[in-house]
C-alpha positions as CSV (number, residue, x, y, z in Angstrom):
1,X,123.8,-131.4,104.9
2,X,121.9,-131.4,108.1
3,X,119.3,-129.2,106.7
4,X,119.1,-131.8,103.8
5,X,118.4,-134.5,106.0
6,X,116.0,-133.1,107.9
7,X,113.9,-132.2,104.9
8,X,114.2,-136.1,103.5
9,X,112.8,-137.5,107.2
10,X,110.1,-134.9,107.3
11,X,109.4,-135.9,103.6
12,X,108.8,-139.7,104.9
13,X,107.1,-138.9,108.1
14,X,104.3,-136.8,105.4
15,X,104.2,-139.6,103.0
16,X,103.7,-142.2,106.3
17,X,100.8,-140.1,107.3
18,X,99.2,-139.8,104.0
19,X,99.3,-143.9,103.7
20,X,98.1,-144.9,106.5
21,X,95.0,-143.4,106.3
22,X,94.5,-145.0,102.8
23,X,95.6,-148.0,104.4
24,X,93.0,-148.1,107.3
25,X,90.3,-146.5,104.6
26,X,90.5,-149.7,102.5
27,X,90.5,-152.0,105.1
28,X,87.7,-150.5,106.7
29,X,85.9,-151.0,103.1
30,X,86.8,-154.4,102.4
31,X,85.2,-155.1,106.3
32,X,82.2,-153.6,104.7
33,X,82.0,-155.1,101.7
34,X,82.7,-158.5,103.7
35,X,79.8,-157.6,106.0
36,X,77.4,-156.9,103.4
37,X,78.1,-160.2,101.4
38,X,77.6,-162.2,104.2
39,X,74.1,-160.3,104.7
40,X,73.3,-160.9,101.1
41,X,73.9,-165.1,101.6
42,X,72.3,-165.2,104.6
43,X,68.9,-163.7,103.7
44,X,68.7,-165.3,100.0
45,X,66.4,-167.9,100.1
46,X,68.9,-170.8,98.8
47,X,71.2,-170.1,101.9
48,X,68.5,-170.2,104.4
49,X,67.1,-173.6,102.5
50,X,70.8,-175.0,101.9
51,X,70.9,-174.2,106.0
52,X,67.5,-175.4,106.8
53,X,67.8,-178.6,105.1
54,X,71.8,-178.9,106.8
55,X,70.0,-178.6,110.2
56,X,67.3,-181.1,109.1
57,X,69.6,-184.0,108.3
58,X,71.9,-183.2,111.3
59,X,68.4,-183.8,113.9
60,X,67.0,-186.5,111.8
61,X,70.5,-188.3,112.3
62,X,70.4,-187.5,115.8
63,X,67.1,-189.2,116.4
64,X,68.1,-192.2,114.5
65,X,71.0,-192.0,116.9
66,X,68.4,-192.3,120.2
67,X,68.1,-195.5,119.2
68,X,71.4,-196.9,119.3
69,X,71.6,-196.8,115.6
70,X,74.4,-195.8,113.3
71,X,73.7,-193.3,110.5
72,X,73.6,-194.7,106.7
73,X,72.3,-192.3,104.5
74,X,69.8,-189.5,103.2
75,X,67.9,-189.2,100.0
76,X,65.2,-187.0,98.8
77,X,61.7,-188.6,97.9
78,X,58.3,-187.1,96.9
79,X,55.2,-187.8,95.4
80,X,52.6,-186.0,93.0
81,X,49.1,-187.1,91.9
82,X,48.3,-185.7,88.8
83,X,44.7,-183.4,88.6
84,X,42.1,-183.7,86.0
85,X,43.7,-180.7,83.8
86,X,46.4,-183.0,83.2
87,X,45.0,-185.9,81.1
88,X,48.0,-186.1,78.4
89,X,50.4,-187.0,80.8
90,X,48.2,-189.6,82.4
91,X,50.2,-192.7,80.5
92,X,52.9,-193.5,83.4
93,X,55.2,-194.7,80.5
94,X,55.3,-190.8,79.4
95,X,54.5,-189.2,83.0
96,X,57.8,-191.4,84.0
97,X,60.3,-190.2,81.4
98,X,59.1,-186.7,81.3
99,X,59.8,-186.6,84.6
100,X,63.5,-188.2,84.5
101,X,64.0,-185.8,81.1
102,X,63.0,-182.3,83.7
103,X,65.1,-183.6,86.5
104,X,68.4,-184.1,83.8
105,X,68.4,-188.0,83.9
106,X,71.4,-189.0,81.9
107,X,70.2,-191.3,79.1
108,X,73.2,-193.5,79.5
109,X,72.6,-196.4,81.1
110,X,69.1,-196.1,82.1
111,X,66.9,-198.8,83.1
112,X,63.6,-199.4,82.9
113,X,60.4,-201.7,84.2
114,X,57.1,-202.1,83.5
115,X,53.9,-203.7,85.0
116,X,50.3,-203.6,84.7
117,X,47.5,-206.1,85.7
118,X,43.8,-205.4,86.2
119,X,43.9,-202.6,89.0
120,X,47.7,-200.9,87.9
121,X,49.7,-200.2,85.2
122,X,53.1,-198.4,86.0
123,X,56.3,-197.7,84.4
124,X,59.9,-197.0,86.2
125,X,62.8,-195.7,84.6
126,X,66.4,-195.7,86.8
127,X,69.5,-193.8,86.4
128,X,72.0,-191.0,87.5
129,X,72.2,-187.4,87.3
130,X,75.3,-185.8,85.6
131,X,76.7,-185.1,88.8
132,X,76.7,-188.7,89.3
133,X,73.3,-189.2,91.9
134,X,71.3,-192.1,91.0
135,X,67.7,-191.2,90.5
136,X,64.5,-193.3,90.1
137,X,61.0,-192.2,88.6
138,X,58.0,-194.1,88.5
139,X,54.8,-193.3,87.1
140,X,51.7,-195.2,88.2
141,X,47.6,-195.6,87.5
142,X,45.4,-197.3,89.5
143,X,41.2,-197.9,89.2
144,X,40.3,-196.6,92.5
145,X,36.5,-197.7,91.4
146,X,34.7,-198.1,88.5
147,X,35.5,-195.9,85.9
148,X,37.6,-193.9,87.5
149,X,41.4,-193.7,87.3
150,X,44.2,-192.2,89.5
151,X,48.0,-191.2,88.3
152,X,50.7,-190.4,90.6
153,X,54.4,-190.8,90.2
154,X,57.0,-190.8,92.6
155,X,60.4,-189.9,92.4
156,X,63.9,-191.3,94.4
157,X,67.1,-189.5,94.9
158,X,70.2,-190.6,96.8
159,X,73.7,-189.8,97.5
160,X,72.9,-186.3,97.9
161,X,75.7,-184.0,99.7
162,X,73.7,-181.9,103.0
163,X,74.6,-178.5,101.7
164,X,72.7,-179.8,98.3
165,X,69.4,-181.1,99.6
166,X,68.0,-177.4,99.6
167,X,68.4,-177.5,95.7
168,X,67.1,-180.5,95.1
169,X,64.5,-180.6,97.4
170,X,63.2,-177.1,95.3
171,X,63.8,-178.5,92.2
172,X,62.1,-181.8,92.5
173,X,58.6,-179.0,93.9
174,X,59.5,-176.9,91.1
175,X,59.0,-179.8,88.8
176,X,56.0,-181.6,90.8
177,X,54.2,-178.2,90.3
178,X,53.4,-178.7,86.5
179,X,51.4,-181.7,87.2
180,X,49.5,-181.2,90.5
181,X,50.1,-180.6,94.4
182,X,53.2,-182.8,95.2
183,X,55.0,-183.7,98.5
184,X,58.8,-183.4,98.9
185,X,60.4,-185.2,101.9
186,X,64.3,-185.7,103.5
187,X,64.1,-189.5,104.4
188,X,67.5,-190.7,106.5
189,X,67.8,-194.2,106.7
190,X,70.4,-196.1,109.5
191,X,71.0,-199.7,111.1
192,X,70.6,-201.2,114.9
193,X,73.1,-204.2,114.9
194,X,70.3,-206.2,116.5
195,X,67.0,-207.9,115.5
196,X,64.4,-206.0,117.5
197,X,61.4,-207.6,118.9
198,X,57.9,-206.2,118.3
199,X,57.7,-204.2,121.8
200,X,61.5,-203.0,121.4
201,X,60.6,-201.8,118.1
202,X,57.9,-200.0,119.6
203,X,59.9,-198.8,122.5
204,X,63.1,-196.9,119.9
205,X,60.3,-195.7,117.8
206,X,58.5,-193.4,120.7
207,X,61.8,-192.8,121.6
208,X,62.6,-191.2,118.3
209,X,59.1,-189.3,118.5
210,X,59.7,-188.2,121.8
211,X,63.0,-186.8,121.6
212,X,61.3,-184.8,118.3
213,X,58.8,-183.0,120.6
214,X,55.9,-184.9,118.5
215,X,53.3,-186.6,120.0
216,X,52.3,-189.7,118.2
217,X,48.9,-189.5,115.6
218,X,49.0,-192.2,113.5
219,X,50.5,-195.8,114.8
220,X,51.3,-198.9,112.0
221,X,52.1,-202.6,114.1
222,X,52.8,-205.0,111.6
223,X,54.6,-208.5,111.9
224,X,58.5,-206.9,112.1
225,X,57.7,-203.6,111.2
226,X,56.5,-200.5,113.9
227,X,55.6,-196.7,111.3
228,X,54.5,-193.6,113.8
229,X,53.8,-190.5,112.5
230,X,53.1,-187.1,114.6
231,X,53.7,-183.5,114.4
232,X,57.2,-181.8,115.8
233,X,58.2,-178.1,116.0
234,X,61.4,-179.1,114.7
235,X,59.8,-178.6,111.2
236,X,58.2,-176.5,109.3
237,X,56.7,-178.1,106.3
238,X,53.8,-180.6,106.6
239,X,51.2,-182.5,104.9
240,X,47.5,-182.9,106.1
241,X,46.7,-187.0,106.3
242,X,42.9,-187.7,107.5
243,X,42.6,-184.2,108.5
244,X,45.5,-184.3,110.9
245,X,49.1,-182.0,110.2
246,X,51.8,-184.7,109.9
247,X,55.6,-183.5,109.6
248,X,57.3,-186.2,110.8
249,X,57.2,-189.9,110.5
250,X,59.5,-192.8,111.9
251,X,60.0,-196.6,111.4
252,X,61.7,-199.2,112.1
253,X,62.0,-202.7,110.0
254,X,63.7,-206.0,111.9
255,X,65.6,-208.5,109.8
256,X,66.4,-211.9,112.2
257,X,67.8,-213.7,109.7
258,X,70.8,-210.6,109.5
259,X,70.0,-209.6,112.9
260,X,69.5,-206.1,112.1
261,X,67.0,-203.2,112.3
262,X,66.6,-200.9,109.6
263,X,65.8,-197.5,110.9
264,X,63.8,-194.7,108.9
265,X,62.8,-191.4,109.6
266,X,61.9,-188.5,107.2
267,X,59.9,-185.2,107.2
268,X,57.3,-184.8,106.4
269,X,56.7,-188.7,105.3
270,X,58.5,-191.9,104.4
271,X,57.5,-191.7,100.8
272,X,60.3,-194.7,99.9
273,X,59.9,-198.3,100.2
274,X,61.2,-199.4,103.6
């Protein structure tokens, strides 16, 4: 009987020893497999642009912060003129809805507006995405002399979650690339519970550009309104305005009958209406 029951616990202690290993085997696998997903999503370019644009809203709400104000929102603007090899599309009526139709506009409730007088004709078409963002096109010519005409359409995109903006932001180039050499920018907007006088809104607007690292280039004083532009290492991508690399540009709008100040900032330009 003894004899039996030494056989049975040297039986277990072998099968103990045989499991373990296979325990610590897998284990060490699944930490493998574990390491090398993570390598895979951080190297693919739509985690390092999902990151990149993360980081981007998180500094451009910071700045806006500098001034005191409180953080509203982000959307994702851009702008394309069309080139010469593009002449069919040169109707803003059709450049519009194409566009809204390659970006996945629902057709349901859209709305649309339409202007022209001797200089302009344009054409805007509003509505949301599937996913429920609301998204605005608008396609526009304008006689820039005698004989000659420029297109250019510019698209709106708001209510757009961070870890999204990457896509879009990629999406909206993808699409701009068909027609001609587009810009795509992350615009943040906020509010300063005060009405800001001209020199104060000149003050929080270097303030913005000097916590960004960017010296100032371009400078816009008008009435209530202060624009700066300028060039931060913050950023990466940048456009080339009067032969001068711009990547970053602020503003700041007073309103004294709500005694506010709208706050904008966006790299690498405030292509919305502010």
């Amino acid at each position: 009987m003894n004899n039996f029951k030494l056989k049975l616990n040297m039986l277990k202690n072998s099968l103990k020893g045989n499991i373990l290993p296979k325990k610590k085997t897998l284990l060490v696998f699944s930490g493998i497999l574990i390491a090398v997903s993570f390598s895979f999503f951080a190297f693919s370019p739509v985690w390092r642009d999902a990151l990149s644009s993360y980081q981007e809203e998180a500094f451009l709400n910071e700045l806006i912060k500098s001034t005191g104000g409180t953080y509203k929102s982000a959307s994702i603007t851009g702008w394309v003129r069309l080139e010469d090899k593009e002449p069919e599309v040169n109707n803003p009526e059709k450049l519009a809805l194409d566009l809204a139709e390659q970006l996945a506009m629902s057709e349901a409730n859209r709305k649309v507006e339409n202007w022209q007088n001797q200089f302009a004709r344009g054409y805007r078409v509003e509505g949301f995405l599937k996913s429920g963002q609301a998204l605005s096109v608008m396609g526009q010519s304008m006689q820039i002399q005698q004989g000659k005409t420029v297109t250019h359409a510019m698209v709106n995109l708001e209510g757009i979650e961070s870890k999204r903006f990457g896509f879009y932001r990629n999406k909206i180039s993808e699409v701009f690339s068909r027609y001609g050499e587009g810009h795509v920018s992350l615009t943040c907007s906020g509010v300063i519970e005060d009405a800001l006088s001209g020199d104060d809104l000149l003050s929080a607007a270097e303030k913005m550009m000097a916590a960004a690292g960017a010296p100032v280039q371009e400078k816009t004083i008008k009435d209530n309104l202060v624009s700066l532009t300028g060039c931060s290492p913050r950023f990466e991508k940048d456009v080339r305005y009067t032969g001068k690399k711009i990547n970053l540009n602020v503003a700041l709008r007073s309103n004294p009958d709500q005694r506010v100040t709208y706050v904008y900032v966006a790299s690498p330009v405030i292509f919305a209406e502010y």
